[in-house]
Every structure is written in C-alpha cells, then in structure tokens.
C-alpha positions as CSV (number, residue, x, y, z in Angstrom):
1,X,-0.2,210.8,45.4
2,X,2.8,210.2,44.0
3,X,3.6,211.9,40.4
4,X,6.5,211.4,38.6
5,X,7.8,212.8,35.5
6,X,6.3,210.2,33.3
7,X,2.9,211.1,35.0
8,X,3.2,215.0,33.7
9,X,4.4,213.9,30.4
10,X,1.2,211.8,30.1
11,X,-1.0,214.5,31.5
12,X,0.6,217.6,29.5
13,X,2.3,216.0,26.3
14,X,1.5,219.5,24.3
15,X,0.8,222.8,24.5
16,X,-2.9,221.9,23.7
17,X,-3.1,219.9,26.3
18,X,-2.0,222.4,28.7
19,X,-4.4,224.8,26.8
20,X,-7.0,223.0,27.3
21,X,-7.0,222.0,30.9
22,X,-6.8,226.2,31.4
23,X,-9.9,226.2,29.2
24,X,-11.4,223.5,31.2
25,X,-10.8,225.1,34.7
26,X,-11.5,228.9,33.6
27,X,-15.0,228.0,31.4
28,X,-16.1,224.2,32.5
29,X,-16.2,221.9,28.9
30,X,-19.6,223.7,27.9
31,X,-19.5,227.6,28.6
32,X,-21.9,229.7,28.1
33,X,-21.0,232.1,24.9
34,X,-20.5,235.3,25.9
35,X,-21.3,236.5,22.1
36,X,-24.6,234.9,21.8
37,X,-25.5,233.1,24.9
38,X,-26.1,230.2,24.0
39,X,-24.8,226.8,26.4
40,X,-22.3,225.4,23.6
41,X,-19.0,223.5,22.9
42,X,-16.3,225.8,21.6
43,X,-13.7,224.6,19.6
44,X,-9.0,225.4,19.3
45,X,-8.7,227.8,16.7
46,X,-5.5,226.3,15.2
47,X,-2.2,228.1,15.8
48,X,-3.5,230.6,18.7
49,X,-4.5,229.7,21.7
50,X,-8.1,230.4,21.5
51,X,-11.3,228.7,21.2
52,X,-14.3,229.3,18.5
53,X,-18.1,229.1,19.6
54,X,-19.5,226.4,17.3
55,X,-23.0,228.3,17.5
56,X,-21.2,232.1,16.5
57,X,-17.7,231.8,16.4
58,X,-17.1,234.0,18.9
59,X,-13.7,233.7,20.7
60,X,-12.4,232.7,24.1
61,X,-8.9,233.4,24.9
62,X,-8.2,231.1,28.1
63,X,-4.7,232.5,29.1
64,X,-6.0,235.9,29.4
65,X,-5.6,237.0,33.0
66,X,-3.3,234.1,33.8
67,X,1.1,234.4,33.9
68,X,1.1,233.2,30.4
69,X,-1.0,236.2,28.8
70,X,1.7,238.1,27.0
71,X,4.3,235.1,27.0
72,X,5.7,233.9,23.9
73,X,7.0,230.6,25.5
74,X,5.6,227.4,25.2
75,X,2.6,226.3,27.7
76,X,4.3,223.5,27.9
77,X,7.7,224.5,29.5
78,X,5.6,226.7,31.4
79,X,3.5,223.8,33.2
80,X,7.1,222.3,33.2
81,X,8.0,225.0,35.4
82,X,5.1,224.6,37.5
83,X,6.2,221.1,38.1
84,X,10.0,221.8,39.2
85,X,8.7,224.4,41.6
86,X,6.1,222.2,43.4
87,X,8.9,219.3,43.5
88,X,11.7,221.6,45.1
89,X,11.7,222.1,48.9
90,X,14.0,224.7,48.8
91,X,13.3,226.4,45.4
92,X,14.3,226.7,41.9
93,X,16.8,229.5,40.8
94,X,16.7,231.1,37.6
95,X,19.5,229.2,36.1
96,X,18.3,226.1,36.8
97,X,14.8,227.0,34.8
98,X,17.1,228.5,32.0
99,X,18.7,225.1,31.9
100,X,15.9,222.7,32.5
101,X,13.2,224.7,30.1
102,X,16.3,225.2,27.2
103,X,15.2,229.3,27.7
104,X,16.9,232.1,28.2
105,X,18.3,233.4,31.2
106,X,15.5,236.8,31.0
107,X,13.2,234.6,30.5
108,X,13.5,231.9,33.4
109,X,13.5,234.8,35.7
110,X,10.2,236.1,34.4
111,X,8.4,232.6,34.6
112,X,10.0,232.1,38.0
113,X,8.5,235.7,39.4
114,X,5.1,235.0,38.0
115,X,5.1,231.5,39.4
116,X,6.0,233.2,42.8
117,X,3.0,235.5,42.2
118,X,0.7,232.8,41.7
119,X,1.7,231.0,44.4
120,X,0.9,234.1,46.4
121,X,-2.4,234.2,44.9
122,X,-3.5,230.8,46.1
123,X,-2.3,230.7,49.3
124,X,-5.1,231.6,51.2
125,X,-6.2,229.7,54.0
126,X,-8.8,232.1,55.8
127,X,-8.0,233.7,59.3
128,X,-5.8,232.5,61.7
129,X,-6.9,231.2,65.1
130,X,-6.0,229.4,68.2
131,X,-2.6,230.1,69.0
132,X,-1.1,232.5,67.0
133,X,2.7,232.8,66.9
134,X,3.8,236.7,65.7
135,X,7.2,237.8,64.9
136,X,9.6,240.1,62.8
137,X,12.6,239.8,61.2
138,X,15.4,241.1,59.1
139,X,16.7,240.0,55.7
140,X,18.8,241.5,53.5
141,X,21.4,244.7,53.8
142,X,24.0,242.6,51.7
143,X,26.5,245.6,51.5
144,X,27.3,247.1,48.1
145,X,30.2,249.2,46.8
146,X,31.1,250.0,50.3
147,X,27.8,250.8,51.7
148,X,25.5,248.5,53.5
149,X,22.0,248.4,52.2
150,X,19.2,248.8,55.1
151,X,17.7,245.4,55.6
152,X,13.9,245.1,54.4
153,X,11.4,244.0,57.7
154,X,9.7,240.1,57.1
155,X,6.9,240.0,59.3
156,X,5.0,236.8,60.2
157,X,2.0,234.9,61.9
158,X,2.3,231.5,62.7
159,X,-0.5,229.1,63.9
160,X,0.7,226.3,65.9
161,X,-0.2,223.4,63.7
162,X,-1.8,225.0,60.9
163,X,-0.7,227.7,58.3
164,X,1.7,230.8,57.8
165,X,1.3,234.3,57.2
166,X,4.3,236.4,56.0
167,X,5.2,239.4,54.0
168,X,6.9,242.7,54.1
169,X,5.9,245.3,55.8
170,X,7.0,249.0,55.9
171,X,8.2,248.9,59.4
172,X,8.3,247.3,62.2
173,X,5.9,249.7,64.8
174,X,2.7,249.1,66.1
175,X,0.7,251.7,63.7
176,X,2.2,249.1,60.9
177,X,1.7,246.0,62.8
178,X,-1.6,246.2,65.0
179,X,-4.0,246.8,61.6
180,X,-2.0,243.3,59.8
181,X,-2.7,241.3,63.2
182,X,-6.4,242.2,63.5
183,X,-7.2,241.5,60.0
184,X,-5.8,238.6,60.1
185,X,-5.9,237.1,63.5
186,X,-9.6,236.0,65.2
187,X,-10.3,237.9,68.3
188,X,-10.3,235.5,71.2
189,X,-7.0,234.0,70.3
190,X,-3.8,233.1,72.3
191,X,-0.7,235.6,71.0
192,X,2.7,234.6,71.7
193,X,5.8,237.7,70.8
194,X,8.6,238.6,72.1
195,X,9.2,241.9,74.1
196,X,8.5,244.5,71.1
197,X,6.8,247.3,72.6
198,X,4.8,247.1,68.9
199,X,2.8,244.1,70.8
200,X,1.4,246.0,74.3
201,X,-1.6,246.5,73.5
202,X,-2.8,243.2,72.1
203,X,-4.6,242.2,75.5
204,X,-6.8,245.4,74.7
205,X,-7.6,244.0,71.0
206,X,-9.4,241.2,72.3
207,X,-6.4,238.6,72.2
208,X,-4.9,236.6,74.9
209,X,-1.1,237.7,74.9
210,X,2.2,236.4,76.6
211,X,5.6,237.6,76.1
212,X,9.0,235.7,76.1
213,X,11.8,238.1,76.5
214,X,14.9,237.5,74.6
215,X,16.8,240.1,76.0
216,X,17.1,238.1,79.6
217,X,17.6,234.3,76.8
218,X,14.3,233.8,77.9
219,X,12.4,231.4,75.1
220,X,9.6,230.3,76.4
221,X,7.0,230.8,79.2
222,X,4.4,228.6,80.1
223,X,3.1,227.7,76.7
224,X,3.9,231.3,75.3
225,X,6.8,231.3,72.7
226,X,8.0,232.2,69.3
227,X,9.8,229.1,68.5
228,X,7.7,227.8,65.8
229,X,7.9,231.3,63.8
230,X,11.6,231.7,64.7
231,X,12.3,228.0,63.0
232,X,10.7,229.4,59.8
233,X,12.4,232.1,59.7
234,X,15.7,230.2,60.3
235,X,14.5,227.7,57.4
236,X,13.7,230.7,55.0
237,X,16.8,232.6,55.2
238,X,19.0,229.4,54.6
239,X,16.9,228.5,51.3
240,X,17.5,232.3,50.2
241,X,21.0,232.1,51.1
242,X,21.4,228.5,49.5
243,X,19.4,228.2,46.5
244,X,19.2,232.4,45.7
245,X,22.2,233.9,47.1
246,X,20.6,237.6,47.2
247,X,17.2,238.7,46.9
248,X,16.6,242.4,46.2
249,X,14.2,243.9,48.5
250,X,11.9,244.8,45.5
251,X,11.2,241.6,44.5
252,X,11.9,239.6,48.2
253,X,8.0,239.6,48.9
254,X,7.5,236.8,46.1
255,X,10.2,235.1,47.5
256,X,8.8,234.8,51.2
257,X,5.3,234.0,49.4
258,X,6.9,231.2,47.8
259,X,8.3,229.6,51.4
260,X,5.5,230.2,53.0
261,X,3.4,228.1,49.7
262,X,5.5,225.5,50.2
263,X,4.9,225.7,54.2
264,X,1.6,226.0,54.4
265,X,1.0,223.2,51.9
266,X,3.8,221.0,53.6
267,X,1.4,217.8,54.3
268,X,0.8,217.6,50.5
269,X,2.3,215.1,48.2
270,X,4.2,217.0,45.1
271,X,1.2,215.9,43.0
272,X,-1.6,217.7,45.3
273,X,0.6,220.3,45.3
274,X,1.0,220.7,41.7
275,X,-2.7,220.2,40.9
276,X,-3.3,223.0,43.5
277,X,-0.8,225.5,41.5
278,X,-2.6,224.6,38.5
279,X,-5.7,224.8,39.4
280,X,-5.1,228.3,40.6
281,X,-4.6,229.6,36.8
282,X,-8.3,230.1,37.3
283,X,-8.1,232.8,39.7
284,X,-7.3,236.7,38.5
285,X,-3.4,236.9,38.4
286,X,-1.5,239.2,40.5
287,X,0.2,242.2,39.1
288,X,3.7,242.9,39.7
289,X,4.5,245.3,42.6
C-alpha cells in the first residue's frame, strides 16, 4: 500500500495519537488493571504519557520498555523518524534526522541507534532452510592518525529467495562460525561457501555442502555459489560508504541490522514496512551493546 506523507500526518497528527496507538498495541483498548484486576478502560493522564484505570486509578505507562522510555523528544518526531527510515533504501544519517526532526545533532544520533536496535529486534524470520548461502567479510580498518584500524568480521547467511542473516562475529574460525550456522540453519539443507577451511566439516553437521573456490576465479559450481551473499555485501558497504561514510566497529552491528531489515523486508511497500516497525514497539527493546 502506498503511504504518503499526508497519510502519516492523518494517522499520527500528535503526540497522543502516537501515544495511543503504543497503548493500543502494548495493552489492547481494554486491559486488564494490573492494580485491581478488573477488565477496564483506562484513560491519558494529561501532560504525561500515562494512562489512569477508571476503576482504581492505577497507572500504565505505555513507552516503558520501548526507545522512547527516557526520551524527552516528542513521539511525534520520533514516529517521524520511523517513517524516514522505512522510506530510505539506503538509510538516513544523523544529519539528515537533525535537519528533518528540527533536533539536535546528539540527539538524531540517539533516535537513529535505537531505531537500528528496533529494527534488529523485529527482524526475525525463523530458521533458515533450503539453500543456504554463507559467507564473511571485512568492513572497516579506515586508518587513523597513521595507524590502520583492524577491520571488524561481517558474517552472513543467505537463503536463496527468502531472508538474511548477518552480524558481527568475533572471528572468522570455525569454533566461532560452526555454533552460528547450526542454530540457525535446518539440518538437511544445501550449504554453498567458498574455500574457508572454517566450512569442512559442514557435510558432518548434517548439511549438504559445495565449495566455489575463489582463489582459482572460480564462482560457481553446479548450483553451489556465493553470489547472492556476495551482492549483499557489495550493496551494504556502498550504502555505508555513501549515506554513512564511517561506521565504528562498536556500533557497526546496528548498522548491518538495519540493511539486512530493509532486505529481508524488500517485497514490502514503505507502508507495510512502517506498520511492521511500529508494531514492533510492542516487543521488549534491545539494550545497547
């Protein structure tokens, strides 16, 4: 579905509207009082964003456990946010937020992180199957006061036709590696890598496996290759480089969550997309790293 700007105007004109659709989602429109159980309405306490039991008074505070618990900004600019992100294909720097919310620049960085975060949060699209491309790669080691910084290791699952898996990992061995691919791979599945040793002993794992190797420009074999996964990564490092610049490696994990959001949810029109990042204020948020 289509939604324009007009559409989240209509939608989220206030901050109590925004308040209330995180009421909504987190408690349904008649919660059950946690103070004196009964099945009620609750009602906005003016000037704080909580709600009153009509039966006891007892309060709800909605935003608790969301991005927006200890944020002094407007829920409005925040849902704003929300919207620029799911719009973007490439991402939203900081100083675009600073300039599009009217905020500071501390402060666009914050609500940028924690609407990383809680796309990380909601990306979850069960275990991958079928055939399973798996790869690592290198970002970062952007040289500083003479020195060049040792690059941080992305690693990655991609399923041909479906969904993404990426993150960073420690290193790039197979004590690190085997544990990420079981958890998250079915057994029974086709495995395409390239030559890292890391992969060997995949076939005994219970996975079909098939190598390409890069060192002899070999890319594919049969239907065994890592092209898919390499095309991401090639797609992620340009949006870094392009809309980012430089990513530290502290914080370059909610960075590859982000890509791999907008990936994974690449068949969705900006509205579905939205409603999904929305609706995933009702889920516990994820603290910081």
């Amino acid at each position: 579905m289509r939604y324009s700007f007009q559409d989240f105007m209509k939608e989220y004109p206030t901050d109590e509207a925004c308040l209330d659709k995180i009421m909504s989602m987190k408690f349904g429109d008649t919660p059950t009082c946690p103070g004196c159980g009964a099945v009620t309405k609750f009602h906005r306490i003016n000037k704080r964003r909580a709600y009153a039991c009509q039966e006891c008074g007892h309060h709800i505070y909605p935003c608790v456990g969301t991005p927006f618990e200890k944020s002094r900004t407007s829920l409005q600019k925040w849902f704003y946010a929300m919207y620029l992100f799911t719009s973007s294909k490439h991402g939203v720097p900081a100083k675009e937020l600073e300039r599009q919310l009217q905020v500071t620049y501390k402060t666009a960085w914050r609500i940028a992180h924690e609407l990383r975060k809680l796309m990380a949060n909601s990306d979850d699209h069960g275990p991958l199957s079928g055939h399973v491309e798996i790869d690592e790669t290198y970002v970062g080691g952007r040289p500083r006061h003479g020195k060049r910084k040792p690059k941080a290791v992305v690693f990655g699952m991609l399923q041909r036709g479906g969904t993404v898996r990426a993150g960073i990992v420690p290193k790039a061995n197979r004590e690190t590696l085997l544990p990420i691919i079981a958890q998250n791979v079915q057994r029974g599945s086709t495995i395409s890598t390239d030559e890292h040793g890391a992969y060997r002993s995949l076939q005994s794992l219970g996975y079909t496996h098939g190598a390409v190797k890069h060192q002899y420009k070999e890319y594919s074999y049969k239907d065994y290759s890592t092209n898919g996964l390499e095309g991401y990564w090639s797609r992620l490092k340009l949006s870094i480089r392009g809309t980012h610049i430089h990513v530290s490696p502290k914080h370059l994990w909610k960075y590859v969550s982000e890509f791999s959001y907008r990936y994974n949810n690449r068949k969705a029109t900006h509205g579905e997309m939205f409603t999904d990042l929305v609706s995933s204020l009702r889920l516990p948020h994820l603290a910081e790293n």
